[in-house]
MARLOTI-956226 format. One record per residue (C-alpha): z, x, y. Coordinates in Angstrom, 1 decimal. Example, Ala and Ser with C-alpha at 12.3 -4.5 7.8 and 13.67 -1.06 7.14 Angstrom:
2
+--------+--------+--------+
!      w !      u !      v !
+--------+--------+--------+
!    7.8 !   12.3 !   -4.5 !
!    7.1 !   13.7 !   -1.1 !
+--------+--------+--------+
END
This chain:
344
+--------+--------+--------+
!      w !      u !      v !
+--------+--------+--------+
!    0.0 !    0.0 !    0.0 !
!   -1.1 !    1.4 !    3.3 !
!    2.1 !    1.2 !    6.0 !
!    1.6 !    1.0 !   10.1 !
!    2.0 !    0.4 !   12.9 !
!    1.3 !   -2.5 !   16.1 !
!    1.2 !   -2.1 !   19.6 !
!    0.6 !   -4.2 !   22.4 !
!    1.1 !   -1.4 !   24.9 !
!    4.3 !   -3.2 !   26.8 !
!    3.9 !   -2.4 !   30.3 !
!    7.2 !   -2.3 !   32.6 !
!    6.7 !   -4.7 !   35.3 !
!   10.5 !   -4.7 !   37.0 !
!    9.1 !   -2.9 !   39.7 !
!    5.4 !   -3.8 !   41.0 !
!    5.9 !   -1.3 !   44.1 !
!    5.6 !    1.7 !   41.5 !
!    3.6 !   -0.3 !   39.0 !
!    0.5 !    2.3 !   38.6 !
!    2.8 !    5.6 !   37.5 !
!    4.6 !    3.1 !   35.4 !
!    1.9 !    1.8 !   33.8 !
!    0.3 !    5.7 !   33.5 !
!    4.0 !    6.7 !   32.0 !
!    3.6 !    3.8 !   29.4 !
!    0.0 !    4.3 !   27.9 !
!    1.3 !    8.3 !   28.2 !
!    4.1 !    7.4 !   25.8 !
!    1.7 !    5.1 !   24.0 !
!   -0.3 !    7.8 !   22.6 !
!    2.9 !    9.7 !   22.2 !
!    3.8 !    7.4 !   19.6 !
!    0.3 !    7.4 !   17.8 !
!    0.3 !   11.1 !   17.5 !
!    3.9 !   11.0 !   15.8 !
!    2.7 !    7.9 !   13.2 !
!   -0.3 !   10.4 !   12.2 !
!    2.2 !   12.9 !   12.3 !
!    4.7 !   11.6 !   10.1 !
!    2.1 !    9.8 !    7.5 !
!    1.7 !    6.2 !    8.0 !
!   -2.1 !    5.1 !    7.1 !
!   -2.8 !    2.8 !   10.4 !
!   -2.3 !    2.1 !   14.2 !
!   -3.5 !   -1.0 !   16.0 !
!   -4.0 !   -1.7 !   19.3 !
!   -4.3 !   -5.6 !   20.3 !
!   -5.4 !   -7.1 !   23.3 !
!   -4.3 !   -9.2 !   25.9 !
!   -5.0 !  -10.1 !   29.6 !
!   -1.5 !  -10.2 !   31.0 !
!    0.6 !   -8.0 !   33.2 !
!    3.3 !   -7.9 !   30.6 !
!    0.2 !   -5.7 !   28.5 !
!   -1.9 !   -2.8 !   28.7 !
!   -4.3 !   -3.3 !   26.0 !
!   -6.8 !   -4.6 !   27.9 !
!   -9.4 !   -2.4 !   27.1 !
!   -8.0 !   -1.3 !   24.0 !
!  -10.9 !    0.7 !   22.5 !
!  -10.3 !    3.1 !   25.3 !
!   -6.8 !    3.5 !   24.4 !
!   -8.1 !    4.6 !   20.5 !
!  -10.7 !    6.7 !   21.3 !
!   -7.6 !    8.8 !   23.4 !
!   -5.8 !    8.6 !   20.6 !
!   -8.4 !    9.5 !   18.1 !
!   -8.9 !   12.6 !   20.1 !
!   -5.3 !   13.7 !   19.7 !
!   -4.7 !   12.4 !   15.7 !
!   -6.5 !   13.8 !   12.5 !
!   -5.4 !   11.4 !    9.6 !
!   -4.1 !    8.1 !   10.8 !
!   -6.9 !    4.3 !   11.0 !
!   -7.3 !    3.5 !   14.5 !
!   -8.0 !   -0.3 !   14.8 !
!   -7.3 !   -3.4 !   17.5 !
!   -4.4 !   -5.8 !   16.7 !
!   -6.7 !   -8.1 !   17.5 !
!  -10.0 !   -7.8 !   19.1 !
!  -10.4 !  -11.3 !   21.3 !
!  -13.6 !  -12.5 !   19.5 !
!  -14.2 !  -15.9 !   21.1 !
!  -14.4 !  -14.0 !   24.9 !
!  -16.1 !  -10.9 !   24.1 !
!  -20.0 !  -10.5 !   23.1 !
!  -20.2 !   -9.3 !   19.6 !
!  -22.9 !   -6.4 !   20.6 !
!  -20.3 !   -4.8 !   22.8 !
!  -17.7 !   -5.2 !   20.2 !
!  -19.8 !   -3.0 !   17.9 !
!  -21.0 !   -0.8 !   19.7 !
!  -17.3 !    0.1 !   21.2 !
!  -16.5 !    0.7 !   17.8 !
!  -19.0 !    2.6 !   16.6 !
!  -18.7 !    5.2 !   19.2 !
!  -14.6 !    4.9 !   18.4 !
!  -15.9 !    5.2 !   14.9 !
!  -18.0 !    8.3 !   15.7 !
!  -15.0 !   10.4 !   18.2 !
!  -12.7 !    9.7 !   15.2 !
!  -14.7 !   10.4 !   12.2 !
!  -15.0 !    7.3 !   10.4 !
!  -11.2 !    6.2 !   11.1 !
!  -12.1 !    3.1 !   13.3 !
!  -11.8 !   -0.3 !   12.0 !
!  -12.0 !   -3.8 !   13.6 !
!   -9.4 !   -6.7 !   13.3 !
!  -10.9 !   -9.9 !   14.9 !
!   -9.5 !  -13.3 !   15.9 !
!   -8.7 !  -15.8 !   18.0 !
!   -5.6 !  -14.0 !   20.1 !
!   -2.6 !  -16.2 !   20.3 !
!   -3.0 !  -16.3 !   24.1 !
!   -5.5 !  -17.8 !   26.1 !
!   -6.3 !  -16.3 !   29.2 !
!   -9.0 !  -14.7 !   28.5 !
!  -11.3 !  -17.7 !   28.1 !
!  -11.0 !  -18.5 !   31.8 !
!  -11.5 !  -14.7 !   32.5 !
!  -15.0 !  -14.5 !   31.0 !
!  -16.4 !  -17.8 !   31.5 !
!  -15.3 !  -19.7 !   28.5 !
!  -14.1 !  -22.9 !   27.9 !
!  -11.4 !  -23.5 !   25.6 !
!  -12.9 !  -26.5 !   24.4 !
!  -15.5 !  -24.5 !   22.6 !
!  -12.3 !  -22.2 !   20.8 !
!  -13.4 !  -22.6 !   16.9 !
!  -17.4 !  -22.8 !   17.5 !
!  -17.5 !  -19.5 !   20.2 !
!  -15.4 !  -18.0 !   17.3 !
!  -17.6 !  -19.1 !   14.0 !
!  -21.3 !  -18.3 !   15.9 !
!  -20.2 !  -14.2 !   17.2 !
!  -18.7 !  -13.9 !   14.2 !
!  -21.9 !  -14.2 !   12.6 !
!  -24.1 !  -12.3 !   14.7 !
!  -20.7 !   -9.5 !   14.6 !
!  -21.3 !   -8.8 !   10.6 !
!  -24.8 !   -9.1 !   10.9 !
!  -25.3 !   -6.2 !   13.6 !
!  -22.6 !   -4.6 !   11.4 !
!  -25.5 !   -4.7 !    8.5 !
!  -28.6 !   -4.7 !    9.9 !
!  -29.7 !   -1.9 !   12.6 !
!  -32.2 !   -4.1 !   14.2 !
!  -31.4 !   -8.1 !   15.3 !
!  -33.3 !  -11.1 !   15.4 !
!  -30.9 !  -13.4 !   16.1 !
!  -30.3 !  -16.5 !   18.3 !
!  -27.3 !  -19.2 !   19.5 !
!  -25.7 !  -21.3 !   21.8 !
!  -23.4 !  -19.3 !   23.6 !
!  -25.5 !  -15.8 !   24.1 !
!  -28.8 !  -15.1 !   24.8 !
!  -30.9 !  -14.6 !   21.9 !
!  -31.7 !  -11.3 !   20.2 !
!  -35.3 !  -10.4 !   19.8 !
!  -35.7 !   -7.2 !   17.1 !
!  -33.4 !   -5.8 !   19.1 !
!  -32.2 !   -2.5 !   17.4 !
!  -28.4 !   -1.6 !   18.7 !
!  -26.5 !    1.3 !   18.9 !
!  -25.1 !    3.4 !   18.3 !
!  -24.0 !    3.1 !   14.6 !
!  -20.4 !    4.1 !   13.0 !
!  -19.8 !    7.1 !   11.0 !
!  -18.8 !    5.0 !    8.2 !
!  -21.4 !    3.7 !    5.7 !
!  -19.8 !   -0.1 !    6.0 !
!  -17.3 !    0.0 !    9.6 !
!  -14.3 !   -1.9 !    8.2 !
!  -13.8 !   -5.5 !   10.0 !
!  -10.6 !   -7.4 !    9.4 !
!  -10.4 !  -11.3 !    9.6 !
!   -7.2 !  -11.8 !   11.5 !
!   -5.5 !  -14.9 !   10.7 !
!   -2.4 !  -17.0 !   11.7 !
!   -1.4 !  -20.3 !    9.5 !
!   -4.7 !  -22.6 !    9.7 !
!   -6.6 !  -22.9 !    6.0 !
!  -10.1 !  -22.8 !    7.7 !
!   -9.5 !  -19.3 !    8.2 !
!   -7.9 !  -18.4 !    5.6 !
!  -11.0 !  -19.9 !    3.4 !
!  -13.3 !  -18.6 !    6.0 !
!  -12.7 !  -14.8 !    5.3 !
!  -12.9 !  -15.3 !    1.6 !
!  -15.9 !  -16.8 !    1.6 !
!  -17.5 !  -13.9 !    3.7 !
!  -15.7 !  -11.6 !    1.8 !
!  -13.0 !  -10.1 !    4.8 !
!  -10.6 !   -8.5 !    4.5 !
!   -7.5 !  -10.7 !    5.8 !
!   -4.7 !   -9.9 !    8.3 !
!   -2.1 !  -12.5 !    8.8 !
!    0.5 !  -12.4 !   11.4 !
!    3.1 !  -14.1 !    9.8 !
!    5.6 !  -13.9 !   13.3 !
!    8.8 !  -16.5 !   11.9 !
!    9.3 !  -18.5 !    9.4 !
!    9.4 !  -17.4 !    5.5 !
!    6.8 !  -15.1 !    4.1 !
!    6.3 !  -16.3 !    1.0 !
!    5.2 !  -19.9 !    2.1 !
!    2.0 !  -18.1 !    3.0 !
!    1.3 !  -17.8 !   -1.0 !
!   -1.0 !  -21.1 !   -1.0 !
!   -3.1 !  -19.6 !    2.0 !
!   -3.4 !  -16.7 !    0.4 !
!   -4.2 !  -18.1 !   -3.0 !
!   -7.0 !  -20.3 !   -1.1 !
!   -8.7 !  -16.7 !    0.3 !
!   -8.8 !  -15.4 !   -3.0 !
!  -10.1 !  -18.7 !   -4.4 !
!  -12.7 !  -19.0 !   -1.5 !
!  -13.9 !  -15.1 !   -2.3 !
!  -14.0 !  -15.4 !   -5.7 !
!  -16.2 !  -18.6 !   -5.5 !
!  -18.2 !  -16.8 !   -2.9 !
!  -18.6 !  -14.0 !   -5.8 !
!  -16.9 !  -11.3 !   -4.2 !
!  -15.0 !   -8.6 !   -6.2 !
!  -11.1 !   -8.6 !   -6.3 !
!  -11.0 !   -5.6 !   -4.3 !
!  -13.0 !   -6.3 !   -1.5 !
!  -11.1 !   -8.8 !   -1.1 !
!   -7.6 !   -7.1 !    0.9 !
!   -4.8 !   -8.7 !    2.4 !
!   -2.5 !   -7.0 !    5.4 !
!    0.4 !   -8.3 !    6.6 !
!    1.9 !   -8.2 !   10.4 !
!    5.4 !   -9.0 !   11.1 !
!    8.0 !   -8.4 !   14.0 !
!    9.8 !   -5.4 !   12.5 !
!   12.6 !   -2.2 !   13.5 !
!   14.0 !    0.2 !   11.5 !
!   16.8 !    2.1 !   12.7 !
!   19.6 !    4.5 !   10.9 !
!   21.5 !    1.1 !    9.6 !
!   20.9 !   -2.2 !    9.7 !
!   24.0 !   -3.0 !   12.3 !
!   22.2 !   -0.7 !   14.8 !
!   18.7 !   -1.5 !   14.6 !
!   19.7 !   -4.9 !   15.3 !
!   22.2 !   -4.6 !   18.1 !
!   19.5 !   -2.1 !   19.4 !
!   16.7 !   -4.4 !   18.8 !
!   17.9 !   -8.7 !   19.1 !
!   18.7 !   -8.3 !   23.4 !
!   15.1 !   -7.2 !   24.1 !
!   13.8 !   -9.3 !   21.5 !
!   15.5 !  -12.0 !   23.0 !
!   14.4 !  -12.1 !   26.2 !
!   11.1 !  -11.5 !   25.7 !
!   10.6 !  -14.4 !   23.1 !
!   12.8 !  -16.9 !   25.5 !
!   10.0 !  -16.2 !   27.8 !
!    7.4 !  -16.6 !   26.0 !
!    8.9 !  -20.0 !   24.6 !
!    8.9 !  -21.1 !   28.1 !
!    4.9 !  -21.6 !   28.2 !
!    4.8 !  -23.0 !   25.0 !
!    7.8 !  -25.3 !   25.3 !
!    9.4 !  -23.3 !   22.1 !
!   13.5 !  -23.7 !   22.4 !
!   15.8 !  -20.7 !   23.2 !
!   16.1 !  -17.9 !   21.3 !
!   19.4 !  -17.7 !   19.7 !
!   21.4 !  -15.0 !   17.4 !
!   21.7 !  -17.4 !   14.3 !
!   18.0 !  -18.0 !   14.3 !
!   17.0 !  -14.6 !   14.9 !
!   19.6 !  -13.8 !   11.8 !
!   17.6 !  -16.4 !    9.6 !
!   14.7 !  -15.2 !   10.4 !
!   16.1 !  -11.5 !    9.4 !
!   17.3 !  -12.9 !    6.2 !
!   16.0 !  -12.2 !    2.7 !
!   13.3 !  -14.2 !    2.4 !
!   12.9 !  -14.4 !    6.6 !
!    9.8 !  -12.6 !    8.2 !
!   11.2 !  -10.0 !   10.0 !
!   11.9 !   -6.9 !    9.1 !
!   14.7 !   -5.3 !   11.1 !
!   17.1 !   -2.9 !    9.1 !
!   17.7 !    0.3 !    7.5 !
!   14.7 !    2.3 !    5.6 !
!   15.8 !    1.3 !    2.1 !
!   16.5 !   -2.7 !    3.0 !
!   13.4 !   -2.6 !    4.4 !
!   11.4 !   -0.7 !    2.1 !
!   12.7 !   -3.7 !   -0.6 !
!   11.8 !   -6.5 !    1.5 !
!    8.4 !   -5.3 !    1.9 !
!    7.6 !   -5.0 !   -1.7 !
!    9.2 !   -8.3 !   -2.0 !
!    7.3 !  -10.2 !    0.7 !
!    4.1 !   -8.1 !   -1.2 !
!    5.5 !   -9.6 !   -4.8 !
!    5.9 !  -13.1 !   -3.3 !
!    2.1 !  -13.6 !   -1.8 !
!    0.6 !  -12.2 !   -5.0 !
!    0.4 !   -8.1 !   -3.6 !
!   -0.4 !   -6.9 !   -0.4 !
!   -2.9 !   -3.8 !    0.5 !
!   -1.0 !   -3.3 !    3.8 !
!    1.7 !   -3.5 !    6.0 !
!    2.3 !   -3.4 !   10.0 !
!    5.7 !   -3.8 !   12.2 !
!    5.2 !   -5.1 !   15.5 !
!    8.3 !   -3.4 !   17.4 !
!    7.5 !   -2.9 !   21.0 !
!    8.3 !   -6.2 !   22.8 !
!   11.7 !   -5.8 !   22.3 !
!   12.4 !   -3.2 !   25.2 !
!   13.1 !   -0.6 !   23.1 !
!   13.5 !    2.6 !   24.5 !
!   10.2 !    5.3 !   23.8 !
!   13.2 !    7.2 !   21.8 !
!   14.1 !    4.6 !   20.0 !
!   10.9 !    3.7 !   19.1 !
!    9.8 !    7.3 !   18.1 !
!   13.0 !    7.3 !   15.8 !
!   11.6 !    4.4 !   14.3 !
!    8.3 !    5.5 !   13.8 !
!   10.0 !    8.9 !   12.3 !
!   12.1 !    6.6 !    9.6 !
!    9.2 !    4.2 !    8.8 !
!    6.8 !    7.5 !    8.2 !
!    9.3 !    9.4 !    6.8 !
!   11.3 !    7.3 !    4.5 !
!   10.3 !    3.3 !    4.6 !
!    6.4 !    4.6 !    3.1 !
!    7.6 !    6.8 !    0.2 !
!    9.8 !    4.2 !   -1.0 !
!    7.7 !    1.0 !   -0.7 !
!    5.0 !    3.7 !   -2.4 !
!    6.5 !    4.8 !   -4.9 !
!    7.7 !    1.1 !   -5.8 !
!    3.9 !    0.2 !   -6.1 !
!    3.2 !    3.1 !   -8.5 !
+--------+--------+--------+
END
């Protein structure tokens, strides 16, 4: 099982009157923490995107191809690409030249994002969420196999033999289906033979089994082999020297920033008992010491049937760039050798 790491590239917004240097300081540290997961072993580092001042990861590819000039080893990937807003040929050919700077470490996770400002930012309606999605899709994995496009739609101007460029350095540039609970999706990337990344953000993990089961239903039907077909897993995760200080390190930040965020989407307030649930045994988050959760991963893996990879989301908490690197250090260094050698 492949073991790494999520960032939305948390930006410190306190104070707007210093806001450039802070936000330079941040995308410094950033990279920082990419160059100590390669560093320390873990297979992957994704970089979503969002449009928000709470983010940097705007322009994520840019962040990656920095990063893939300062790593050797480590997947470089968004956490997710915004599909539905973006054009597809731009998409690609972002990646390929990511793909091409790292040596054939870029891959691409695509979805719907779980915000949505950016379909006011480039002209979309909202209305239009699941078809935008479904017809760039398409034209994404066919420029992905076929150098030169014919190609036409409703929501971009049509493609006329077109060749685009320039290509990856991989034979077949890896591109994720990323997923939250809707079966459509699920089915969707089985049938086209994705793999599948589901953020699974709260809740229990193993009542994603039946989704699961339905992508490896849909890809089987679809005739696709077993192992093309891959499932990752996302969750909100820290890992800290015991489980009593990761979590008083962790829950305040975590806190706040999920209280906010409940406030748009008329969630109720976060509280300590719920977060605890959540944190339980069979809870989706992963916030502990290495060895509790090195178990719970192979046990979330056990419980939806085996999963091919793993990613903690752990910097919208306000956690310190040292905590955070200690983290990293005790996910790399101790978390992956366990959950590996448990799946040997």
């Amino acid at each position: 099982m492949e073991i790494g790491i999520d960032s939305f590239a948390a930006a410190n917004v306190g104070n707007t009157s210093e806001r450039a240097k802070n936000s330079a300081h941040a995308l410094d540290e950033l990279l920082q923490r990419i160059v100590k997961s390669d560093e320390v072993g873990l297979d992957y580092f994704g970089v979503g995107e969002h449009h928000r001042a709470e983010f940097l990861d705007s322009a994520n590819t840019v962040i990656l191809a920095a990063a893939a000039a300062l790593t050797k080893h480590i997947k470089l990937s968004s956490a997710v690409t915004v599909l539905s807003a973006a054009d597809p040929v731009r998409i690609f050919q972002s990646f390929a030249t990511l793909d091409l700077i790292s040596k054939g470490r870029a891959e691409i996770v695509v979805g719907r994002g779980s915000f949505t400002e950016a379909f006011p930012l480039f002209g979309y309606n909202l209305n239009d969420y699941d078809e935008l999605f479904t017809e760039k899709l398409e034209l994404l994995l066919q420029i992905k196999q076929t150098e030169v496009i014919t190609w036409s739609g409703k929501y971009r101007a049509p493609l006329h033999a077109q060749a685009i460029y320039p290509r990856p350095f991989q034979d077949d540039l890896p591109i994720w289906l990323g997923v939250g609970g809707t079966p459509a999706s699920f089915a969707r990337a089985g049938t086209l033979g994705m793999p599948l990344m589901v953020a699974i953000i709260g809740g229990e993990t193993h009542r994603f089994r039946p989704l699961i089961d339905l992508y490896r239903e849909a890809g089987k039907r679809a005739g696709h082999a077993p192992e093309k077909l891959k499932v990752g897993l996302h969750s909100l995760g820290y890992v800290s020297q015991t489980t009593e200080k990761a979590i008083s390190e962790y829950y305040p930040g975590y806190a706040k920033t999920f209280t906010r965020i409940g406030k748009e989407r008329g969630w109720p307030p976060v509280t300590f008992d719920r977060f605890a649930a959540q944190n339980g045994p069979t809870g989706a988050y992963l916030v502990g010491n290495p060895q509790e959760i090195a178990e719970k991963i192979v046990r979330h893996s056990e419980s939806l049937g085996g999963i091919d990879r793993f990613t903690f989301q752990m910097d919208n908490a306000d956690l310190s760039h040292a905590q955070l690197l200690n983290s990293i250090e005790l996910i790399g260094k101790e978390v992956a050798p366990l959950v590996r050698a448990a799946n040997s």
